[in-house]
C-alpha positions in Angstrom: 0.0 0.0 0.0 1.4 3.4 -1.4 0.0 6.7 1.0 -1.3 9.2 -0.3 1.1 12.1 0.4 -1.2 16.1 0.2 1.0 18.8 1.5 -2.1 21.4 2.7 -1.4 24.8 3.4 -4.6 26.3 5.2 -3.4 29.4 7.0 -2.5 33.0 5.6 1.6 34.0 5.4 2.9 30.8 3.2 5.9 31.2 0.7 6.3 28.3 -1.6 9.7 29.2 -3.4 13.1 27.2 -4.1 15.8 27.4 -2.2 19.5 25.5 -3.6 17.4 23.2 -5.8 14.7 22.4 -2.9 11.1 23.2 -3.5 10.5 25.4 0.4 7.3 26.1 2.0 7.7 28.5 4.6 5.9 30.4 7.0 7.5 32.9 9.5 4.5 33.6 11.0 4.1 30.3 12.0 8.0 29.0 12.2 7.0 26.5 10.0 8.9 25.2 7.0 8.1 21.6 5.2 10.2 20.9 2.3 8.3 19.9 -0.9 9.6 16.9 -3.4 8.2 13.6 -5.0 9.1 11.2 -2.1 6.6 13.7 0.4 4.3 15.0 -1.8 1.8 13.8 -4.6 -0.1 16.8 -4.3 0.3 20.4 -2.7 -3.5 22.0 -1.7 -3.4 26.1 -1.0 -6.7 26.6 0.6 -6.0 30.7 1.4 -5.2 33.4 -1.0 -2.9 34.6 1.1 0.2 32.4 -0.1 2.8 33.7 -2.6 3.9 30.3 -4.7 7.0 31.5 -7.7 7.0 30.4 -11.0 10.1 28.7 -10.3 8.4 26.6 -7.6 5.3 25.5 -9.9 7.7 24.7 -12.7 10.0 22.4 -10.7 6.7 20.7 -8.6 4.7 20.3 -11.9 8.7 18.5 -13.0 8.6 15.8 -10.2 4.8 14.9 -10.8 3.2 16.6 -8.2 0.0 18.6 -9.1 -0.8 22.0 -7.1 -4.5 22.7 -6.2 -6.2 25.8 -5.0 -8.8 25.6 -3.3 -11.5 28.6 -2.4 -12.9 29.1 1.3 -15.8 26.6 1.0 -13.2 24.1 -0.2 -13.8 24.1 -3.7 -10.9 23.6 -6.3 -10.8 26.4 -8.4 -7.8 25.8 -10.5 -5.2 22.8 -10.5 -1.8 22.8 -12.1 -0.4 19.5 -13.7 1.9 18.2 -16.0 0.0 17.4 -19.4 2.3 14.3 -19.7 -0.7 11.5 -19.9 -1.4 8.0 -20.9 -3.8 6.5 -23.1 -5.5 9.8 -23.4 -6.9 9.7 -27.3 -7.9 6.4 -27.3 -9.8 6.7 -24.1 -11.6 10.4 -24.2 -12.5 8.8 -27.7 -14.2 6.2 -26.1 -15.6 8.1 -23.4 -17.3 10.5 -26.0 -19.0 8.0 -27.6 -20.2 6.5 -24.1 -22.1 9.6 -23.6 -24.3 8.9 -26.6 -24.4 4.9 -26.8 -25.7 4.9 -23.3 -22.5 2.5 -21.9 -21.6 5.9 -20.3 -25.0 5.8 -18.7 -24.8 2.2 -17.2 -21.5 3.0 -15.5 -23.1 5.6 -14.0 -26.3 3.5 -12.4 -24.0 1.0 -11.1 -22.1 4.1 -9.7 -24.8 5.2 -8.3 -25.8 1.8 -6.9 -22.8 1.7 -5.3 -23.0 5.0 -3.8 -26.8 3.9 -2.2 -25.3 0.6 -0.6 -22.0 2.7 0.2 -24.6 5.3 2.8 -26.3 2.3 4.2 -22.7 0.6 5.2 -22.4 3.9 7.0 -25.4 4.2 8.7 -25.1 0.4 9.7 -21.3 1.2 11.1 -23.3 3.6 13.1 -25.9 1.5 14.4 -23.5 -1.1 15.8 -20.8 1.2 17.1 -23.6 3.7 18.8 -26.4 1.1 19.6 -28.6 2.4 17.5 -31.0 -0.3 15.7 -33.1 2.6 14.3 -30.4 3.3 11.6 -30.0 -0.3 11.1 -33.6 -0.7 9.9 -32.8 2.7 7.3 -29.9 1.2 5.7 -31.7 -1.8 4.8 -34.2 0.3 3.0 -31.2 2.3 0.9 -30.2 -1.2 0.4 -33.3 -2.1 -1.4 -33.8 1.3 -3.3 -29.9 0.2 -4.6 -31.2 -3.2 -5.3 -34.3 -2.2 -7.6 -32.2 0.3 -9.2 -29.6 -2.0 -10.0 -32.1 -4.6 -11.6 -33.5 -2.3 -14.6 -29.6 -2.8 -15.5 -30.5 -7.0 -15.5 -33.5 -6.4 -17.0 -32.2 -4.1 -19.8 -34.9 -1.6 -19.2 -35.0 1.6 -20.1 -33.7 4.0 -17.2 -33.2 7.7 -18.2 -30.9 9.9 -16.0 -33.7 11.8 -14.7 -34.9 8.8 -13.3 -31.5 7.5 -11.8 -31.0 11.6 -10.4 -34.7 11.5 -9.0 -33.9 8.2 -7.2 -30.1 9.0 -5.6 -31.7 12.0 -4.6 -34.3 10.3 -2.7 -32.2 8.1 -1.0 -30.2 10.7 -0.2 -33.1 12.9 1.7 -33.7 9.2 3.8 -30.2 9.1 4.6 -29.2 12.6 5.6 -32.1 12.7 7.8 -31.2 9.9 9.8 -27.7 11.3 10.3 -29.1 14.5 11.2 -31.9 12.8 13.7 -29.3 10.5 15.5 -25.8 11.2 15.1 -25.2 15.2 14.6 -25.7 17.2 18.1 -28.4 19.6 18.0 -26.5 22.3 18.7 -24.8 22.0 15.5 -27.9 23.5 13.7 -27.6 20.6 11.1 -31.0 19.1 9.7 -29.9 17.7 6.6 -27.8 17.9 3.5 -27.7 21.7 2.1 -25.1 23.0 0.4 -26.0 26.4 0.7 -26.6 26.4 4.4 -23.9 28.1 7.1 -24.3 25.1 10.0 -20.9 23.9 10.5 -21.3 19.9 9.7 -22.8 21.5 5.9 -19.7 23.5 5.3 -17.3 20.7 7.1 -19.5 18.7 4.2 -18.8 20.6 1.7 -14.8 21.1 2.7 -14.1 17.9 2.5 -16.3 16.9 -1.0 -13.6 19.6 -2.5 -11.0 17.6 -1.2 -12.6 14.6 -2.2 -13.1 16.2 -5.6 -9.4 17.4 -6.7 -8.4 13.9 -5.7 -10.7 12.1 -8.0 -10.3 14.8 -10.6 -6.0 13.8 -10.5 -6.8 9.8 -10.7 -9.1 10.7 -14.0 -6.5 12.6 -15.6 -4.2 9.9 -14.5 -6.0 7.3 -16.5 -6.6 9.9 -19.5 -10.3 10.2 -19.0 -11.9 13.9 -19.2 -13.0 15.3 -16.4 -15.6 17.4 -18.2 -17.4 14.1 -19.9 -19.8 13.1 -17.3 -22.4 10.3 -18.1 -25.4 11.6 -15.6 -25.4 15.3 -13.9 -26.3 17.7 -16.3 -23.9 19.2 -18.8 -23.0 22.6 -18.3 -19.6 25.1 -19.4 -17.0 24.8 -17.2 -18.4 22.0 -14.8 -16.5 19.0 -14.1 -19.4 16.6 -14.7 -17.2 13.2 -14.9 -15.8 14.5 -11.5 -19.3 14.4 -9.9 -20.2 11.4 -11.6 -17.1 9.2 -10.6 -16.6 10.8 -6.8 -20.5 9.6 -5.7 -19.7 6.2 -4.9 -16.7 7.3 -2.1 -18.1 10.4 -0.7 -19.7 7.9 2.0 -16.5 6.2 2.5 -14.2 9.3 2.0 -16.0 12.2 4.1 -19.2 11.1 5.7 -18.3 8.1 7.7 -14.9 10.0 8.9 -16.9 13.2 9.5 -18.8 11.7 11.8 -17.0 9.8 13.7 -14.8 12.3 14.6 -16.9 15.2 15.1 -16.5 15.4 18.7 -12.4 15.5 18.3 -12.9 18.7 15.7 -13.4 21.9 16.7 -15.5 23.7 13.6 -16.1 27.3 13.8 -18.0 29.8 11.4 -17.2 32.8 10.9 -19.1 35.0 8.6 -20.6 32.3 7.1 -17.2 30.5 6.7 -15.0 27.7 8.4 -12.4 29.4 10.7 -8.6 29.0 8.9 -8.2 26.2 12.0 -11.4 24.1 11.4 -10.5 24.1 7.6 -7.2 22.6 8.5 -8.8 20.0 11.3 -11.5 18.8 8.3 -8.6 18.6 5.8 -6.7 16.5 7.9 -9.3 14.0 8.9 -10.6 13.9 5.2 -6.3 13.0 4.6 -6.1 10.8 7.0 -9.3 8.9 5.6 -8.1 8.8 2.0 -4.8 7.0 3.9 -7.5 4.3 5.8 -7.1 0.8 4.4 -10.3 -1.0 3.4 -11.3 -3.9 1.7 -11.3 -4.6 -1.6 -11.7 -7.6 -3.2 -9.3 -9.9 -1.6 -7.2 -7.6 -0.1 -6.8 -4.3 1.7 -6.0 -1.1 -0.3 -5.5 2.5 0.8 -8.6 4.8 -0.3 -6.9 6.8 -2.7 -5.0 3.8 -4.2 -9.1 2.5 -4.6 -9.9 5.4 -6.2 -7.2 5.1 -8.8 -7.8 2.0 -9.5 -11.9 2.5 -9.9 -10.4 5.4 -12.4 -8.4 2.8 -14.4 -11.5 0.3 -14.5 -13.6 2.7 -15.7 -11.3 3.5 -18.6 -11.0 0.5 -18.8 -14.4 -0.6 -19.3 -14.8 2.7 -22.0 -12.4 1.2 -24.0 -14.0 -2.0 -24.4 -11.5 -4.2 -22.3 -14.0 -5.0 -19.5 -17.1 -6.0 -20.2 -18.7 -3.9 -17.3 -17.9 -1.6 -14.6 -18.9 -2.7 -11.3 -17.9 0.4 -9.0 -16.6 0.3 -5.6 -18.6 -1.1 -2.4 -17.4 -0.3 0.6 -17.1 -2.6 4.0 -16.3 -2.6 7.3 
């Protein structure tokens, strides 16, 4: 198992700059300095605009393979710098365009989305048994049987538009987020289910670590040559990332709910004008980190998240190009 190695700078008053050959972030504010190259770092994430990176920096990080993400307050990547040395990349975004008119792009898709439904009832099962709480058992088994009937128009080669597939994740999803908010998120917290708009901390913790979530699966697309812009089911619109949302559905369970959670009363999170504090953005990105470096089960074996998420990348590719007969997605266990 390979780690996953994010260098996140989170706090105002960081210089990324080279010093005698080595790739240096400082901060003086801080007396902090980590020292940037391929055997510490895959990726470096600036989450505050108040870092001063030189060209000279980017050039020799983008050089060793490691890609450099911004990310906005809400935790959004807004722009990513990578080398445009990739594999594979005509053959499969020619493949991948025709998926998104043959339908194959749409049956990925479903069984993403499949796996996404049984992926939120593993959670709210892990929940169950670690809190006592039967209630939740009794809700997953329902989002297991939503997942089951959705995944049987594929058997039954059905017609299934991706209205229908949308109108049924997001119903799911309504079950499942109000169960979280019912028995495992404090009242205090203000949470009463999933809204991305909304300024309750476990919404904007939420949304932090989706846009970690995000650049992550975005870099393992690109890795496999697949475009991040050719999405199969959310909507097509300029400038959206609609493979990204597609692909990252089935781990956000795995990657940001479950982890969220269960360490909610170890994180301190703080809004402040309708924004995480520069310290709870740095406590969410480290427990989203550390949860993309958690080993889980796969197949026969136990992988690192991230490495799962590659490897999902490659499958789906994979599976565009014709050599695999069908993409399965990731189900996660514990």
């Amino acid at each position: 198992m390979i780690e996953f190695k994010a260098v996140f700078l989170g706090t105002p008053g960081w210089y990324v700059h080279v010093r005698n050959g080595i790739v240096v972030a400082e901060n003086k504010t801080q007396k902090a300095k980590v020292e940037l190259s391929a055997a510490v770092c895959d990726t470096l994430m600036i989450s505050t605009s108040r870092t001063l990176i030189t060209s000279a920096a980017i050039r020799q990080l983008v050089n060793q393979g490691i890609d450099v993400v911004f990310l906005n307050r809400r935790g959004t990547p807004i722009a990513r710098i990578w080398s445009p040395l990739v594999n594979k990349t005509v053959a499969t975004r020619r493949a991948q365009y025709e998926a998104m008119l043959n339908g194959k792009g749409l049956r990925a898709a479903v069984r993403i989305v499949v796996c996404k439904l049984h992926n939120q009832a593993a959670v709210l099962r892990y929940f169950a048994k670690s809190r006592r709480l039967p209630e939740l058992r009794e809700e997953s088994y329902i989002i297991d049987n939503i997942a089951d009937e959705l995944r049987s128009r594929l058997k039954s080669s059905s017609d299934i538009s991706p209205a229908e597939v949308r109108e049924t994740e997001s119903w799911a999803a309504r079950r499942y987020w109000s169960n979280i908010a019912a028995y495992l998120i404090p009242e205090e917290i203000g949470f009463t289910g999933r809204n991305q708009e909304s300024d309750d901390p476990f919404n904007l913790a939420l949304n932090y670590g989706y846009g970690i979530l995000r650049a992550t699966v975005e870099r393992s697309l690109i890795l496999v040559g697949l475009d991040p812009y050719g999405g199969f089911l959310h909507a097509e619109k300029s400038g959206k990332e609609t493979l990204v949302f597609d692909f990252m559905e089935q781990f956000r369970p795995a990657a940001v709910d479950k982890p969220l959670i269960a360490n909610l009363s170890r994180i301190k999170l703080e809004v402040v004008h309708g924004f995480l504090t520069y310290e709870s953005r740095r406590q969410v990105a480290m427990v989203i980190l550390e949860s993309l470096n958690a080993p889980h089960i796969y197949g026969k074996r136990k992988r690192l998240l991230h490495e799962i998420i590659r490897e999902e990348a490659a499958r789906l590719a994979s599976y565009l190009r014709g050599s695999r007969p069908e993409y399965m997605g990731y189900r996660a266990w514990w």
